[in-house]
Backbone bond lengths (Angstrom), bond angles and torsions (degrees), N, CA, C in turn:
res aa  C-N    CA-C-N  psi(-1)  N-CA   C-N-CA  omega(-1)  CA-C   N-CA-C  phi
1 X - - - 1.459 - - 1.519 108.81 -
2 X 1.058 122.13 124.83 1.695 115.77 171.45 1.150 117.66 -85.04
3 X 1.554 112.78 166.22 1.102 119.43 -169.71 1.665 120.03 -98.43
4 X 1.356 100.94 138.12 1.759 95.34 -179.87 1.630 97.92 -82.34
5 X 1.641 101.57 163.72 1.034 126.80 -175.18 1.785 111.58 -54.93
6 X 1.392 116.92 -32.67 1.552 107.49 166.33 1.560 107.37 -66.73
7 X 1.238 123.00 -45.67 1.544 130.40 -167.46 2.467 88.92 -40.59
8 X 1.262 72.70 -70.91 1.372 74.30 -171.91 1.434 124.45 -84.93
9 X 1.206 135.52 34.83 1.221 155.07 120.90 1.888 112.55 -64.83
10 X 1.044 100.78 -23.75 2.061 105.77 173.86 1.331 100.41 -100.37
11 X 1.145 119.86 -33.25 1.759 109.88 -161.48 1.535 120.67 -73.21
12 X 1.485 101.19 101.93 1.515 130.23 -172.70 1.852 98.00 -67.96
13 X 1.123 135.94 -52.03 1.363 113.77 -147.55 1.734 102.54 -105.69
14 X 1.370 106.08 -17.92 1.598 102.04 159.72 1.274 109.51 -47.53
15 X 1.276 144.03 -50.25 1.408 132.92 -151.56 1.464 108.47 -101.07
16 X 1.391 111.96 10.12 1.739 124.51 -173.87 1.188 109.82 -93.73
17 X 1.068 152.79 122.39 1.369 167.32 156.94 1.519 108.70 -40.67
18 X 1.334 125.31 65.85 1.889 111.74 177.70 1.740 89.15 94.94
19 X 1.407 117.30 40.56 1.211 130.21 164.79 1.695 102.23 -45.64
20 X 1.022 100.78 -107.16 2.003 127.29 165.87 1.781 92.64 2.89
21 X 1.222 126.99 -41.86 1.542 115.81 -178.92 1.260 131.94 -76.37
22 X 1.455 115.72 -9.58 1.140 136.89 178.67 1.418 123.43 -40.59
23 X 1.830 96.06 -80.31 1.516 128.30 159.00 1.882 107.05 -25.70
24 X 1.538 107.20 -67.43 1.646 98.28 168.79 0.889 144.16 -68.65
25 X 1.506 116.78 -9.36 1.768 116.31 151.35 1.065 96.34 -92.55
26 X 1.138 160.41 -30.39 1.861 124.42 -172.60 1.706 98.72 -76.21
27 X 1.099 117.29 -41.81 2.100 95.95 174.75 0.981 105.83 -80.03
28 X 1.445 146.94 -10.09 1.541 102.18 156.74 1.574 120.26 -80.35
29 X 1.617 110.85 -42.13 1.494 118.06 175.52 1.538 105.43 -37.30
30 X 1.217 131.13 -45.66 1.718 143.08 -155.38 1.483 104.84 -88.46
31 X 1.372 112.34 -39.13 1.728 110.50 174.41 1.381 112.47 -76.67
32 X 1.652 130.32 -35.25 1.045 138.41 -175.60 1.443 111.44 -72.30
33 X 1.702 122.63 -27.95 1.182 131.85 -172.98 1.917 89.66 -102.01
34 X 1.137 142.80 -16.52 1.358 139.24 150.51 1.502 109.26 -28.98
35 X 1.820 89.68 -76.24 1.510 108.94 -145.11 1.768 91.39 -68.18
36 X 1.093 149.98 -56.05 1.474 148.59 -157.87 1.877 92.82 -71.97
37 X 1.009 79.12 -39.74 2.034 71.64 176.16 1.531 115.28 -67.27
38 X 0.957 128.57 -16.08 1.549 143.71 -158.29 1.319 92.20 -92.43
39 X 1.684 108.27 -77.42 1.403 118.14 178.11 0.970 115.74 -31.15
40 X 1.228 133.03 -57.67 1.700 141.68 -153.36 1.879 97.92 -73.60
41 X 1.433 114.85 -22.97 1.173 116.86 -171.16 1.784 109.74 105.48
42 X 1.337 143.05 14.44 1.254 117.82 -115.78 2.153 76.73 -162.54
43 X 1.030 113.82 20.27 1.368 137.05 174.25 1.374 114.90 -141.83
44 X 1.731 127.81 120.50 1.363 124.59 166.91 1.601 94.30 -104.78
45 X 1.300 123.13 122.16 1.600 108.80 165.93 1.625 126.43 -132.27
46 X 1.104 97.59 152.79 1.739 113.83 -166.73 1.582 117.83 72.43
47 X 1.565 106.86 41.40 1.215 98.67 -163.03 2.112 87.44 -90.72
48 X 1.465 119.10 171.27 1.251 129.13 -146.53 1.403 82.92 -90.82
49 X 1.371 119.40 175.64 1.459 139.12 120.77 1.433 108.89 -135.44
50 X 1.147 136.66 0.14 1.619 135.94 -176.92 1.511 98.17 -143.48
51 X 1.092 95.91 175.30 2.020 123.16 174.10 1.629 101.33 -78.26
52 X 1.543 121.99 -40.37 1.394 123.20 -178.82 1.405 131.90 -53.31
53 X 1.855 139.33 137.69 0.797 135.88 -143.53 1.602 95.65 -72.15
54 X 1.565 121.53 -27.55 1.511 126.88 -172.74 1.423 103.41 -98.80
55 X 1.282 136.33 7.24 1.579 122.46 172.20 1.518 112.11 -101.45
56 X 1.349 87.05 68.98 1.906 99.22 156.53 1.399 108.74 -122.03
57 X 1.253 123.73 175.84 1.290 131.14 133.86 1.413 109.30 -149.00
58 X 1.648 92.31 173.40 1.889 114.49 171.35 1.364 99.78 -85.72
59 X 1.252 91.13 154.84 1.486 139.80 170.15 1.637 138.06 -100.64
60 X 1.246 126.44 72.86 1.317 109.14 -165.85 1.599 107.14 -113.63
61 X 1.299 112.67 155.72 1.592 109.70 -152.46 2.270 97.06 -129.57
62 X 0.490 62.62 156.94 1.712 73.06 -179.95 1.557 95.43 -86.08
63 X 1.930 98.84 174.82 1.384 107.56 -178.30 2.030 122.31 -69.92
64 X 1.401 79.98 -35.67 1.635 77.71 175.81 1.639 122.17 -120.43
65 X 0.971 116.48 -101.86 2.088 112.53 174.40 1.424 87.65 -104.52
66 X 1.115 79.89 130.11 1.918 91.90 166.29 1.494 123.05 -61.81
67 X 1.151 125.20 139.77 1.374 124.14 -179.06 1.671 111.68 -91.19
68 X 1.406 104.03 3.85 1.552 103.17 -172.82 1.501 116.22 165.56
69 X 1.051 130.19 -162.87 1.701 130.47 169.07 1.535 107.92 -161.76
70 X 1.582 81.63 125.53 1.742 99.40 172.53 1.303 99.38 -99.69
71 X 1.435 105.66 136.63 1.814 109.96 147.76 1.204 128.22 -109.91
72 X 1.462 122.81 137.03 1.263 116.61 -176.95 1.393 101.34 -112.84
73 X 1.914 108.58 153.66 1.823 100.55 -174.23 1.696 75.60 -122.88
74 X 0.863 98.66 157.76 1.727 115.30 -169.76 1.855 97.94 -115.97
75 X 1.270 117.28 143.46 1.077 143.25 166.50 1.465 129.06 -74.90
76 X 1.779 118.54 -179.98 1.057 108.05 177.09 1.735 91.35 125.71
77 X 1.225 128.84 32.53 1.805 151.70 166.83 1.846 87.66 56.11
78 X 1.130 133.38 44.20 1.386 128.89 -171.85 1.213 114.37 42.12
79 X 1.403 138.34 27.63 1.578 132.43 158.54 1.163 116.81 -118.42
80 X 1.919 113.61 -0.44 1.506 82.98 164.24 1.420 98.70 -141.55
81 X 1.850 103.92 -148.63 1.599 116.32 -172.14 1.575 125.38 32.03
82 X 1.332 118.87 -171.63 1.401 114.47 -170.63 1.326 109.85 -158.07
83 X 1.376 126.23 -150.96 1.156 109.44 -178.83 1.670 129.83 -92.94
84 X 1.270 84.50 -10.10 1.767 104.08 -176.14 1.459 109.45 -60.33
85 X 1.783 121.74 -39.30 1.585 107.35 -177.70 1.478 127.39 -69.37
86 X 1.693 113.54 -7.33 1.416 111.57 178.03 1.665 100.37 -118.04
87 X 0.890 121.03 41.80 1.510 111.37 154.74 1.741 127.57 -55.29
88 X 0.769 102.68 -22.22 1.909 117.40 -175.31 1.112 100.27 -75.35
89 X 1.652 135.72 -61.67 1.231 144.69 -163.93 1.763 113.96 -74.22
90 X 1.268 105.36 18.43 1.643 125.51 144.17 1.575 120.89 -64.38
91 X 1.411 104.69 -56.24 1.169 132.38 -163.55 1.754 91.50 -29.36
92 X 1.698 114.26 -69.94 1.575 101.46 -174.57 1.405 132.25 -50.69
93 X 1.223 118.09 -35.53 1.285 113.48 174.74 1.682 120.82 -62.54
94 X 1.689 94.88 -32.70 1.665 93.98 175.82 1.225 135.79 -61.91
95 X 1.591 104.59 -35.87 1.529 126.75 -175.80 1.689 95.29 -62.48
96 X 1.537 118.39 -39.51 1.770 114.34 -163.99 1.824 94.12 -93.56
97 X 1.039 113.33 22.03 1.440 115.33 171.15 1.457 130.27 71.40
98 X 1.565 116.49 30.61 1.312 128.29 173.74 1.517 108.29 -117.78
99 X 1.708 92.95 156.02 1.596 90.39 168.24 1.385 128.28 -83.80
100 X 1.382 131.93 177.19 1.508 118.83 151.98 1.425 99.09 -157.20
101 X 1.768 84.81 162.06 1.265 104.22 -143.41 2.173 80.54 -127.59
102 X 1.473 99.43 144.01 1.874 91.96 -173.60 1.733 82.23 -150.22
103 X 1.375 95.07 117.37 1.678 107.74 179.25 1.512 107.88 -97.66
104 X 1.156 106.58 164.00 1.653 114.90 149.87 1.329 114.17 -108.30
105 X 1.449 99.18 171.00 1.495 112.93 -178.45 1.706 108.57 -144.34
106 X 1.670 104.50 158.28 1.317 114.76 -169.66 1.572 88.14 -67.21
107 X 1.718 135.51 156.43 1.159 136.59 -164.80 1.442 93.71 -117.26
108 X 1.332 123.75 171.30 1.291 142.08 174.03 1.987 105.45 -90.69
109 X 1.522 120.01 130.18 1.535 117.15 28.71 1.533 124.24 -77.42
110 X 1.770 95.94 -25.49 1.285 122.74 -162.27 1.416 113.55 -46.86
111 X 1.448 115.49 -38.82 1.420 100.01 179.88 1.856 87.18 -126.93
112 X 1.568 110.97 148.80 1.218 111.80 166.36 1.837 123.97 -80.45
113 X 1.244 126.67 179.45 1.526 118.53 -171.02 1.259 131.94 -83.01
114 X 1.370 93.04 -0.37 1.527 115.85 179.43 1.410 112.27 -101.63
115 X 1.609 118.20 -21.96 1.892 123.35 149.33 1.136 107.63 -71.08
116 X 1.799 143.77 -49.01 1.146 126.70 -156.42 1.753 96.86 -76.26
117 X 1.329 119.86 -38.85 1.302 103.92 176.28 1.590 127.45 -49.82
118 X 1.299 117.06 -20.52 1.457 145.48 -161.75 1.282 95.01 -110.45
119 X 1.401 145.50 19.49 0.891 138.76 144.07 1.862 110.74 -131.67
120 X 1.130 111.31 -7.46 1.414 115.12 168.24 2.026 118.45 -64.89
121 X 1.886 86.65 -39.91 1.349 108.38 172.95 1.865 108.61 -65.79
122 X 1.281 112.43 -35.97 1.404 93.15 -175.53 1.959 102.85 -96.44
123 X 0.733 108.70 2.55 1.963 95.95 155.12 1.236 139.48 -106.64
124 X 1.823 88.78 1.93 1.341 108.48 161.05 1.986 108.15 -82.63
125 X 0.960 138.75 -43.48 1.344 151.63 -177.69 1.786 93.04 -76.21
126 X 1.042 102.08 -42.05 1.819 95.32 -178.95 1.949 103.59 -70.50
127 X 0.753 134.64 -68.80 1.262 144.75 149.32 1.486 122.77 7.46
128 X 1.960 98.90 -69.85 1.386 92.21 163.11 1.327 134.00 -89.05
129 X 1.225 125.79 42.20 1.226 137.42 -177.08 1.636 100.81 -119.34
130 X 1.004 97.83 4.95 1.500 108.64 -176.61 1.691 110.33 -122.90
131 X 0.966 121.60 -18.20 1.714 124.76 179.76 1.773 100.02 -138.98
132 X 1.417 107.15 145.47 1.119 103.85 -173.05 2.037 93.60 -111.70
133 X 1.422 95.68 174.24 1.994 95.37 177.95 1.874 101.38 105.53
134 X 1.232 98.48 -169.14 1.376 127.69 -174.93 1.676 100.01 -55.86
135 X 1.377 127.03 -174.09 1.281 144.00 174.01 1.515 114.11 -166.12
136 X 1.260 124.49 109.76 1.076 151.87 150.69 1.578 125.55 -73.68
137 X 1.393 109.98 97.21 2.012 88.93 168.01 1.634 106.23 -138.19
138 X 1.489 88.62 149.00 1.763 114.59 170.65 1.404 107.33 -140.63
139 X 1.427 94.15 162.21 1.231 113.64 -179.83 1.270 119.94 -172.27
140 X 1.626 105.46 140.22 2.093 90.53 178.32 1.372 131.53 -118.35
141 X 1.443 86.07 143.60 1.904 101.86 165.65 1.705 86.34 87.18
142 X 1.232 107.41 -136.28 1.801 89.27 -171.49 1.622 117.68 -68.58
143 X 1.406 121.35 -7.71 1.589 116.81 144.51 1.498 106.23 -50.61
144 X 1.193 131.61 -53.12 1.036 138.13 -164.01 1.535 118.47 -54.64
145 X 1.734 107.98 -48.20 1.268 121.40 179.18 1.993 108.84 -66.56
146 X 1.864 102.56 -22.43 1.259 87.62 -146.86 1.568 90.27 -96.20
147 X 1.254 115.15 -6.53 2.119 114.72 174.24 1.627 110.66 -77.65
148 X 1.675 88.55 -24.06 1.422 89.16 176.12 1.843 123.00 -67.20
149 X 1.188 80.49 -41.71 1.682 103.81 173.58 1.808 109.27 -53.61
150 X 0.690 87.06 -29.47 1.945 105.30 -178.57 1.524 94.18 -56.83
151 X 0.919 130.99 -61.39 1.757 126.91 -167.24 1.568 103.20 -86.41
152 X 1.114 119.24 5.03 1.965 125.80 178.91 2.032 79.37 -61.78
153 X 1.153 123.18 156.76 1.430 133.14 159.08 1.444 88.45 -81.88
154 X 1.142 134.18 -73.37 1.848 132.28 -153.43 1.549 104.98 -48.03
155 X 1.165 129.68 -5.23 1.341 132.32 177.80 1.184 103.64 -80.24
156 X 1.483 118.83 -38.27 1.618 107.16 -176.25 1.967 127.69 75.10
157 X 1.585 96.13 19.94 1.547 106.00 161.13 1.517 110.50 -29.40
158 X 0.876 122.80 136.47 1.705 123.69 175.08 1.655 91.75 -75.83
159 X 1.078 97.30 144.75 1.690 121.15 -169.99 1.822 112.81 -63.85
160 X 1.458 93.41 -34.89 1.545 79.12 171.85 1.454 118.57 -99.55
161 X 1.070 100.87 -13.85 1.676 88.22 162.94 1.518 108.74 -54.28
162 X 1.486 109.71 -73.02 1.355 134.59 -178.05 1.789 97.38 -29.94
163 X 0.943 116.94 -0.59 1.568 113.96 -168.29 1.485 112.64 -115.87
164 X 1.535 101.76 -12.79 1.170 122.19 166.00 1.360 130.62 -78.41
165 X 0.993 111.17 -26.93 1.837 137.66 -158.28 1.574 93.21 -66.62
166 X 1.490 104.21 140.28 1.751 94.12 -162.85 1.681 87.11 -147.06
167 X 1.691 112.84 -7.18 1.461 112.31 169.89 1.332 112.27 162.54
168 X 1.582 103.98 142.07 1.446 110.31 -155.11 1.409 99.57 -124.66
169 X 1.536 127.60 153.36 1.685 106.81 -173.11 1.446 115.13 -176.80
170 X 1.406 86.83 52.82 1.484 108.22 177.79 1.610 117.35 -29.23
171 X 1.141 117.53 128.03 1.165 135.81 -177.30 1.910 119.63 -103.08
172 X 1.419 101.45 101.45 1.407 112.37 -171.28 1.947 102.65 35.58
173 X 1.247 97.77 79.11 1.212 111.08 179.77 2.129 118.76 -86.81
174 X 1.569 102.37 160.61 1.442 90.59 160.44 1.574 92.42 -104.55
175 X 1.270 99.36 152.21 1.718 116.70 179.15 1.563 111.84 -127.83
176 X 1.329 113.38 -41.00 1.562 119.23 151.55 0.879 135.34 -127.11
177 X 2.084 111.32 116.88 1.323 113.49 -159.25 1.555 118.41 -66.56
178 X 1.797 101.17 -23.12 1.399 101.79 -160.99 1.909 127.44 -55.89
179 X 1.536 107.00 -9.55 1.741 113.26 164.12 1.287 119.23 -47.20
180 X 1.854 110.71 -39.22 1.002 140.64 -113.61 2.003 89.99 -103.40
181 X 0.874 102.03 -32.87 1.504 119.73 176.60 1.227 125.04 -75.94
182 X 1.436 114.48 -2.31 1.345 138.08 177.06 1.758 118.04 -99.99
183 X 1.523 109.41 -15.97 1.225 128.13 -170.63 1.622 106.23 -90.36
184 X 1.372 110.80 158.79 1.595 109.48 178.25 1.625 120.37 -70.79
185 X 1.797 105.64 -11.85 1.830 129.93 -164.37 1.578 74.01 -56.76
186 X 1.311 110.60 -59.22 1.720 118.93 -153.16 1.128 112.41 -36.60
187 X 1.369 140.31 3.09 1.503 133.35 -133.96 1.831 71.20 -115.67
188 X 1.681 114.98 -52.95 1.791 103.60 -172.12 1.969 94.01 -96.37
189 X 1.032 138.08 4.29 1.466 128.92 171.72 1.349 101.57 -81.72
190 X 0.964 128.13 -49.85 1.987 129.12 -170.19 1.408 112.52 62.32
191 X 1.542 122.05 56.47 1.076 130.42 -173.29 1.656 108.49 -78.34
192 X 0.903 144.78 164.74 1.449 133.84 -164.03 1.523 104.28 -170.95
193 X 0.912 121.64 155.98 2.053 126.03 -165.83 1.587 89.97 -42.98
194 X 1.488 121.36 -66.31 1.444 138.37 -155.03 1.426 118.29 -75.51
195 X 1.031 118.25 -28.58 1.559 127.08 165.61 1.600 110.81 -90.74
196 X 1.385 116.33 -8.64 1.569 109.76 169.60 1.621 110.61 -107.29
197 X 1.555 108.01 17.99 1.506 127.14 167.27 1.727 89.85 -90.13
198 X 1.246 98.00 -94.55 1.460 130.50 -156.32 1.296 84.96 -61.18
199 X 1.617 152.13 44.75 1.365 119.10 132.79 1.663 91.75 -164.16
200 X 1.159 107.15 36.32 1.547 116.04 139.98 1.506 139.17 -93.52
201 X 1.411 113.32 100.95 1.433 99.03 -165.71 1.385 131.62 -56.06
202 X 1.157 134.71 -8.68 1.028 133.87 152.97 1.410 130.87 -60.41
203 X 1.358 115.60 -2.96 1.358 108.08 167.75 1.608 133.34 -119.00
204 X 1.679 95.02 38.54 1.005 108.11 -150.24 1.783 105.56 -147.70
205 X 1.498 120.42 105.59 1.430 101.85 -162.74 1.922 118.46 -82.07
206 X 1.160 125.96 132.58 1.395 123.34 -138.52 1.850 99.74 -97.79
207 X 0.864 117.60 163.04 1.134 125.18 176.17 1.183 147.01 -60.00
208 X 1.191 151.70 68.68 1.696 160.02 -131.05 1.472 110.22 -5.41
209 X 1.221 126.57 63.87 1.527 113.11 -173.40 1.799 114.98 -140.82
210 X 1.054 145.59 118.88 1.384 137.47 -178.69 1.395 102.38 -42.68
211 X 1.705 99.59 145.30 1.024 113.26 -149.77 1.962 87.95 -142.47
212 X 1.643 107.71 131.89 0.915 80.79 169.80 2.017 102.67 -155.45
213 X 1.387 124.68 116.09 1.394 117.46 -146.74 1.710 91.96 -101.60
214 X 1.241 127.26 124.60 1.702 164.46 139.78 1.361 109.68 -48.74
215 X 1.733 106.82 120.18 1.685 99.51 162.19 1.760 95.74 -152.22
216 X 0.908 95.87 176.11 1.546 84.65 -177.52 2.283 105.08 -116.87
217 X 1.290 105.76 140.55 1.326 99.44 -170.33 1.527 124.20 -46.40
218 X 1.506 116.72 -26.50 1.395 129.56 -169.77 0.788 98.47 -83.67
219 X 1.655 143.81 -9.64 1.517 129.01 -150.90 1.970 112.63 -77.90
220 X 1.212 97.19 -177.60 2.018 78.30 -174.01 1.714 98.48 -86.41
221 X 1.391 107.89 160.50 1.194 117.51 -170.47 1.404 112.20 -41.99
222 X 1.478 118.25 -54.33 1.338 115.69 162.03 1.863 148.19 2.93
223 X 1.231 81.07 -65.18 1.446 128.54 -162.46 1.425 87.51 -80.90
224 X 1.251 123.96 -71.83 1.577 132.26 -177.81 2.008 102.77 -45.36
225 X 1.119 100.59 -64.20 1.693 102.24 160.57 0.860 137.28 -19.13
226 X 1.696 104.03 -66.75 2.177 110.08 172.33 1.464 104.31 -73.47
227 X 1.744 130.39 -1.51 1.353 103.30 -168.78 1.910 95.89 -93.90
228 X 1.081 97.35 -38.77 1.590 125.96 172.76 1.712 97.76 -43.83
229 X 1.248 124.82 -62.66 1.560 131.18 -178.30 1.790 93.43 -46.11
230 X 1.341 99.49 -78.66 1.500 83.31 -168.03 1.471 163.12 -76.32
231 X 1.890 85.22 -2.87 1.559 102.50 159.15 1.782 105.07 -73.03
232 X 1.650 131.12 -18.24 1.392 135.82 174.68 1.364 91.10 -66.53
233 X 1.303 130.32 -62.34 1.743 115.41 -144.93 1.855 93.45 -89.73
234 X 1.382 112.18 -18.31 2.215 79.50 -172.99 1.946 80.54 -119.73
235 X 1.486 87.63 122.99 1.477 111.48 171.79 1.448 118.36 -59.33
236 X 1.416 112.21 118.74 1.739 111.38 -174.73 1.328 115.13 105.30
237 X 1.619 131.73 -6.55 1.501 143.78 165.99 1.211 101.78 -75.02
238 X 1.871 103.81 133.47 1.045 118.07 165.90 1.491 141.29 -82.26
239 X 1.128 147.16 93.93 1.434 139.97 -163.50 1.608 102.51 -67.47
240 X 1.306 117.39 133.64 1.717 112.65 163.30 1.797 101.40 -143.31
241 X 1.074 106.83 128.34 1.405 124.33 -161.13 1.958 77.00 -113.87
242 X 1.855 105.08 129.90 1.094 138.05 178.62 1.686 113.60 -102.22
243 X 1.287 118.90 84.96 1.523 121.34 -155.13 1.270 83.16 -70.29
244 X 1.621 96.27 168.60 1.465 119.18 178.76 2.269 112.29 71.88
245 X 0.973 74.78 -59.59 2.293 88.72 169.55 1.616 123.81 -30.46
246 X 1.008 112.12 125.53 1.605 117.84 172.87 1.371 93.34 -120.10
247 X 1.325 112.10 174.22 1.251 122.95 -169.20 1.813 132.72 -67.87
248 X 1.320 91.24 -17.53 1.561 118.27 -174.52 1.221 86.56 -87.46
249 X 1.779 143.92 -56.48 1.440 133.85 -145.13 1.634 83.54 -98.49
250 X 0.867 131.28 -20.01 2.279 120.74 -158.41 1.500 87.33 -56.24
251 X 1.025 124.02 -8.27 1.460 90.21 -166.32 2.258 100.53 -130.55
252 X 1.055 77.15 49.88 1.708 88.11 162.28 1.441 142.42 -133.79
253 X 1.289 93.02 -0.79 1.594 93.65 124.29 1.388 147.48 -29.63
254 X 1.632 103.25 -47.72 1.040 117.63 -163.00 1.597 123.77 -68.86
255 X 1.564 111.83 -3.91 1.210 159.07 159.40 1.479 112.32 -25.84
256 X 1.872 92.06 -77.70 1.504 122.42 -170.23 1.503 118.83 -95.32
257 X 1.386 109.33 123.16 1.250 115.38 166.80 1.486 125.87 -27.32
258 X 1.537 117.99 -51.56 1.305 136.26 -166.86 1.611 116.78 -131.47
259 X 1.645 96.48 56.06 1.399 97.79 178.55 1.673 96.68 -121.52
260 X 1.080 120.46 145.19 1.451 116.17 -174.25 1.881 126.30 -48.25
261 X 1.147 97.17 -16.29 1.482 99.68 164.83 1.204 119.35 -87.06
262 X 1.020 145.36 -19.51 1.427 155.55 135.21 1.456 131.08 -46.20
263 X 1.783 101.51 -29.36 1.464 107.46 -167.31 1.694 79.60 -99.55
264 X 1.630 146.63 -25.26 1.200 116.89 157.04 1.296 135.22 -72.22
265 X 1.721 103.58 -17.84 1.553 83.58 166.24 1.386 156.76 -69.77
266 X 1.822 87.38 -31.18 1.113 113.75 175.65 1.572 118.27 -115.69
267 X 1.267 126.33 -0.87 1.728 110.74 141.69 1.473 87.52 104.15
């Protein structure tokens, strides 16, 4: 079947060089950085926030009191992977002395994007009931879309979390779903005129919180687009374009304590 021109306006790993290898270094890097984290004591995992077979997440804690908790929502257009392949990309926040917290979510078709957001929101509130301090979250590509979604008011963050939020920083995010309905994904997303209103962040003015939107320079034109859209629609977001980065590497940084994506998230 070929692809229409939206298909390939989204298609991230065609244009990746040794795409397909990705996926197998982040589960082993992420299980290997599991299991030594576990041991040490310094990993809680699969702990709940829902009744659903995918509403858990890990827990990883720094060496001494945490100074705070990042969450990261992991990507993959909400139909695939989970939380297990980015376990590693904790590592930076831990070394600068915060926790993080990396959930799963029920996936599409099974759940539509307007439940996984509605369940992103409750392991975010489950989460901080578990670390005390500031809150930081990112996440990419439809992680990306769905932290963004976090400062939407219609989401309904419980207020003191929301009171916590000290920086948000979406990582090569979607910001408007409505392209998105044009693609063949749509067939298990079920994007529809009204749900590509009401859960596009761009149409939606977000909640008093620094804001700061991640893409990487290589990424496909696309991609550069929705990050561009949504530092345009919420006034005071920062755009930072990651030269050299495609969409698979933007987020390795996330690694290092003191790599500039890190030093914006966490200040």
């Amino acid at each position: 079947m070929s692809q229409s021109a939206a298909d390939i306006a989204y298609a991230n790993a065609d244009f990746i060089p040794d795409a397909a290898a990705y996926p197998l270094r982040w589960e082993e890097a992420a299980r290997n950085w599991r299991e030594v984290e576990h041991a040490v004591g310094r990993a809680q995992l699969n702990l709940p926030y829902g009744e659903g077979a995918r509403q858990r997440f890990d827990l990883f804690f720094p060496a001494g009191r945490p100074e705070g908790l990042m969450v990261f929502v992991h990507g993959g257009y909400w139909r695939r992977f989970d939380n297990k392949l980015w376990s590693h990309f904790a590592a930076g926040a831990q070394a600068a002395g915060w926790a993080v917290v990396m959930p799963s979510y029920t996936l599409a078709p099974e759940a539509r994007i307007s439940e996984i957001t509605q369940e992103v929101r409750r392991a975010v509130e489950a989460a901080a009931t578990r670390v005390r301090g500031p809150i930081v979250l990112t996440g990419h590509s439809a992680g990306g879309h769905l932290v963004a979604r976090m400062l939407c008011p219609d989401v309904g963050l419980d207020a003191e979390v929301a009171a916590r939020l000290q920086k948000v920083v979406p990582i090569s995010p979607l910001s408007d779903l409505a392209p998105l309905m044009e693609t063949s994904m749509n067939a298990d997303l079920r994007i529809d005129a009204a749900e590509a209103v009401s859960e596009s962040p761009i149409r939606h003015t977000p909640l008093a919180c620094p804001a700061t939107v991640w893409v990487g320079a290589e990424e496909r034109p696309a991609f550069l687009d929705q990050a561009r859209w949504l530092t345009e629609a919420w006034e005071g977001a920062e755009l930072q374009i990651d030269r050299g980065r495609h969409h698979f590497d933007v987020i390795d940084g996330l690694e290092e304590a003191e790599s500039p994506l890190m030093k914006v998230l966490l200040g």
